[in-house]
C-alpha positions in Angstrom: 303.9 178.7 51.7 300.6 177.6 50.4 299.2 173.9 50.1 300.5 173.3 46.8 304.1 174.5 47.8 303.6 172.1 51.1 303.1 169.1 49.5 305.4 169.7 46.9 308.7 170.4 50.0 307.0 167.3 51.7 307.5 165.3 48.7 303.7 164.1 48.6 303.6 165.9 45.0 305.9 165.3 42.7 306.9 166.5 39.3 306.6 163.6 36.6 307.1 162.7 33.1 303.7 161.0 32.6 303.3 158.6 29.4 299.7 158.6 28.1 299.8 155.1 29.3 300.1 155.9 32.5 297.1 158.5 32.6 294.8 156.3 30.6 296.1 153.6 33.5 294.3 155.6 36.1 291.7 156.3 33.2 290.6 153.1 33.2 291.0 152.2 36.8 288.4 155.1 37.6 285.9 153.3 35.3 286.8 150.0 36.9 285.8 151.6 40.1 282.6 153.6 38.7 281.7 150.1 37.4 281.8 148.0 40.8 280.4 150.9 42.8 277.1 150.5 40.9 276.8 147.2 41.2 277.5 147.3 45.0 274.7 150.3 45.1 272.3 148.4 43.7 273.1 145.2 45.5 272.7 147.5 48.5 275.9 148.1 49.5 276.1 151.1 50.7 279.7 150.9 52.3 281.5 149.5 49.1 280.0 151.4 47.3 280.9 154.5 48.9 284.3 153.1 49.1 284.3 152.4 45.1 283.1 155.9 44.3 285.6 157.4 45.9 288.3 155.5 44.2 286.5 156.3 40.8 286.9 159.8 41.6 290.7 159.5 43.0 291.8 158.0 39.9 289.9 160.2 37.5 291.4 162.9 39.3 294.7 161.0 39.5 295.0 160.8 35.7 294.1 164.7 35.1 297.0 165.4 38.2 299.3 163.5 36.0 298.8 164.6 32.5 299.7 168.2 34.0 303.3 166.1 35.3 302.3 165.5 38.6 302.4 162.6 40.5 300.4 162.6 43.9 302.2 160.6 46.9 299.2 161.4 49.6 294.9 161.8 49.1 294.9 165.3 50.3 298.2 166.4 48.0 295.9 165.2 45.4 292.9 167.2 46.0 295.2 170.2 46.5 297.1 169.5 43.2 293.3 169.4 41.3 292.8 172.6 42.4 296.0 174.2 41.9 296.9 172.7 38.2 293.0 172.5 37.3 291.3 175.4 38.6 288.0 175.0 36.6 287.5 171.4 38.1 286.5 173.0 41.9 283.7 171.0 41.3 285.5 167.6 41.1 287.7 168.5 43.9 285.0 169.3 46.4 283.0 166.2 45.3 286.7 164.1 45.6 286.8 165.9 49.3 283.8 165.0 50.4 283.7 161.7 48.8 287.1 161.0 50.6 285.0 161.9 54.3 282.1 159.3 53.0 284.8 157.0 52.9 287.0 157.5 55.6 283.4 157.4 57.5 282.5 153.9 55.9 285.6 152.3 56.3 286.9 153.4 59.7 283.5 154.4 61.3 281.2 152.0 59.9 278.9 155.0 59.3 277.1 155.4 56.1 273.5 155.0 54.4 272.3 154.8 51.0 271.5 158.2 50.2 275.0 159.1 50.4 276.5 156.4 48.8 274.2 157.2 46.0 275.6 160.6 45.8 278.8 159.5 45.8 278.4 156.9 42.9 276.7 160.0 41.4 279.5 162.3 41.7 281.5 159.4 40.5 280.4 159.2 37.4 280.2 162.8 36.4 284.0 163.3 37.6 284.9 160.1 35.0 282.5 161.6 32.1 284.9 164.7 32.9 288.0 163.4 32.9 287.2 161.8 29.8 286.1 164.6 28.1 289.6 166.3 29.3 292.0 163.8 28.4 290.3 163.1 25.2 
């Protein structure tokens, strides 16, 4: 059983029918996000704004997961579901991944700095500017 098959028998992925509204809901929720993360970055909040990138980039990715009829129920199901039903975003999925360490780091840690947070808000908003160009 691979990773998609796994979260799909643990019920952390599961099979949707999702309304436009509902994709253009995470849409816009990932541009909420991209929005507040660069204010916190150049307030110099590094933390938050690490925190707020990677939410930009789990809803962007959110609403691409659910215009292929998938709904994610955990943040790793979701990278894994990127890969599987989009294979040509591996790029937004790594940058998800690793924005999802910067954050786990931030919040639980209290380790970050503003390089990385930089990237992530970065990353951010090239994963938005693709999901937009995706879902049109």
């Amino acid at each position: 059983m691979n990773a998609f098959e796994r979260c799909i028998a643990e019920k952390r992925l599961v099979k949707v029918q999702a309304s436009r509204e509902m994709i253009m809901k995470e849409l816009a929720s990932a541009e909420y996000d991209y929005g507040r993360a660069l204010d916190s970055l150049e307030e110099g909040d590094a933390k938050w704004a690490s925190v707020q990138a990677y939410y930009s980039i789990f809803h962007a990715a959110k609403a691409l997961v659910l215009s292929k009829g998938y709904r994610e129920k955990g943040h790793a199901c979701l990278i894994v579901a990127l890969r599987e039903l989009l294979p040509a975003e591996k790029a937004m999925a790594n940058d998800l991944e690793m924005c999802m360490d910067l954050r786990h780091s931030a919040d639980y840690a209290s380790t970050y700095d503003a390089d990385s947070a930089a990237i992530a808000v970065r990353k951010a908003g090239e994963s938005l500017d693709r999901a937009r160009s995706l879902l049109g």
